[in-house]
N, C-alpha and C positions, 0 to 999 in steps of 0.2 A: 504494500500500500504506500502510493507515494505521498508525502506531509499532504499538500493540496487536498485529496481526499480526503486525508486524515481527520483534516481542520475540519471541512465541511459536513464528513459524515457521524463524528465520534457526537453522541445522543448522552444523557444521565439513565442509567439502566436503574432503574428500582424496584426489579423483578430477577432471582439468580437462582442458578440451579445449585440442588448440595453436591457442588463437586470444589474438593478444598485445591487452595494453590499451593504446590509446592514452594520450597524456599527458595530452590534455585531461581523462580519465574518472580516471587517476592523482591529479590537481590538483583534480578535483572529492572525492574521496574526502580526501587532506591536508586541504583546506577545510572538510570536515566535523569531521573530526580535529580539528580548533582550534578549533571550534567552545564544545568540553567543558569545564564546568568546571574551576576548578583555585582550589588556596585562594589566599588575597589576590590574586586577579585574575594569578598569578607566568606562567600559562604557559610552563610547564619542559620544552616539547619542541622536539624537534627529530628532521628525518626523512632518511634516507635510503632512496632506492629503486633497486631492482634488478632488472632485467627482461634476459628470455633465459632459456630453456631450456636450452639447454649451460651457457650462468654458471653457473645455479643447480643444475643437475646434478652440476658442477667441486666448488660449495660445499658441495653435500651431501656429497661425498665426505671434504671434508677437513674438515666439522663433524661428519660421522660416527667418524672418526677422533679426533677432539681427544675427543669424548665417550669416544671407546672407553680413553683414554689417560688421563684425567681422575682423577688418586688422589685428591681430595677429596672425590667424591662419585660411586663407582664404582658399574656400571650393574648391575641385575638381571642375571640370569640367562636373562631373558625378553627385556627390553633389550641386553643384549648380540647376543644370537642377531640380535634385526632388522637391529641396526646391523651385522651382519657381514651379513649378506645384498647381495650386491652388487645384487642387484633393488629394494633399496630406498630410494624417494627421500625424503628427509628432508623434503623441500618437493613432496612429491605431485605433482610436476611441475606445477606452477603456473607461468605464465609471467611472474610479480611478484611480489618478495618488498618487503614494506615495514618497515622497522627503526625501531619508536618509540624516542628516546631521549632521557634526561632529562639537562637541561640541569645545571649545579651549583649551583644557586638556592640550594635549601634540601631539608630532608628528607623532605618530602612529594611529591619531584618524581617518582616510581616510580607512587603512584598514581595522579597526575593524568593521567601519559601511560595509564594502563589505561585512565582516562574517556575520552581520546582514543580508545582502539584502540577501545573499543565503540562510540563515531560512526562511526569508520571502516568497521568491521563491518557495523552496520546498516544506514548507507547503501550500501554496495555488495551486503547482501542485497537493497536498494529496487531496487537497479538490476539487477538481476538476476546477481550474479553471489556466487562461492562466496568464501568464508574461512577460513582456519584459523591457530590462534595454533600458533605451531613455539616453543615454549617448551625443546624439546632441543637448540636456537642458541643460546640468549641466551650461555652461558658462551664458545662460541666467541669470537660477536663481541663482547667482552670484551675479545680478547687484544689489546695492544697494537699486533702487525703485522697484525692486521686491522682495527684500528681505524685504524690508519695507512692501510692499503690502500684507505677507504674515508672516508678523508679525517674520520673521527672523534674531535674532540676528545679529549685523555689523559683530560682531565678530567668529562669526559659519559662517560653510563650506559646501554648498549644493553639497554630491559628489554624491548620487546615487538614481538619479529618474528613478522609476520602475512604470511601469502601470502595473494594475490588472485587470480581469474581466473573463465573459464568453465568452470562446473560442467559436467561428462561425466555426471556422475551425484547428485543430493542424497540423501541422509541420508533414511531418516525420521524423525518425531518421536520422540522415547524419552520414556517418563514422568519426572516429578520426583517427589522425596521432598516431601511435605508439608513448609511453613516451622516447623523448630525455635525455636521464641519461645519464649526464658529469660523473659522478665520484661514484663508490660503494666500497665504503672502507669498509672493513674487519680487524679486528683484527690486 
């Protein structure tokens, strides 16, 4: 698959079959990840991963909760409802969840690890498998005893957890808004 496709075709899968990924397709996928720019050369990530279905089952349960509990930034009305749903998995039942997190470099360490997650991304759309960014985690694994629990620096910044696996089902394509360009200066 050349990038061009890549870009165009790779969908958020939030439907996976239970078939787990080996380490070595994990490790290929991390390698990609580091791959990504990052300003002055800093490389501000760091990863943890998490494989198992029941694991991440457990986690959804009590990411869904810590959401549901969250006074700083309380959930719709709409978001509420799902996370009560006990049928619903926060991680689409993926059988790997992968936790970009930025090291304490410097202040741009948030988006370099994004650059990371979209190597990551792409390359496990090349390899045929599904992705999705679970951005209704990041505040969980935030918290201190789960950063403990998973052996995460006080001082590192869990911004971008992504589930991987075998897609059960993809996505079709959805259209895009035409690029809003403020300003094309010339000469």
């Amino acid at each position: 698959m050349d990038l061009n496709e890549a870009i165009h075709s790779r969908r958020s899968v939030r439907a996976y079959k239970d078939e787990p990924l080996t380490r070595e397709t994990v490790d290929k996928l991390i390698r990609a990840a580091v791959q990504a720019p990052s300003a002055s050369n800093r490389q501000p990530w760091a990863f943890v991963v998490i494989q198992g279905n029941e694991r991440l089952q457990g986690l959804s349960e009590r990411a869904k909760q810590h959401r549901l509990t969250d006074t700083q930034d309380p959930p719709s009305d709409s978001l509420r409802a799902r996370l009560m749903d006990s049928g619903y998995n926060l991680f689409h039942g993926a059988g790997t969840l992968i936790v970009i997190c930025a090291t304490p470099v410097y202040r741009y360490a948030a988006e370099d690890c994004s650059l990371a997650a979209q190597n990551l991304m792409l390359t496990a759309h090349a390899l045929g498998l599904g992705t999705c960014a679970i951005g209704l985690s990041r505040s969980f694994f935030n918290h201190a005893d789960v950063k403990a629990e998973f052996n995460i620096p006080a001082e590192y910044t869990p911004v971008f957890p992504v589930v991987v696996g075998h897609p059960a089902t993809v996505p079709a394509p959805t259209s895009r808004n035409e690029p809003e360009i403020l300003a094309w200066v010339e000469g």
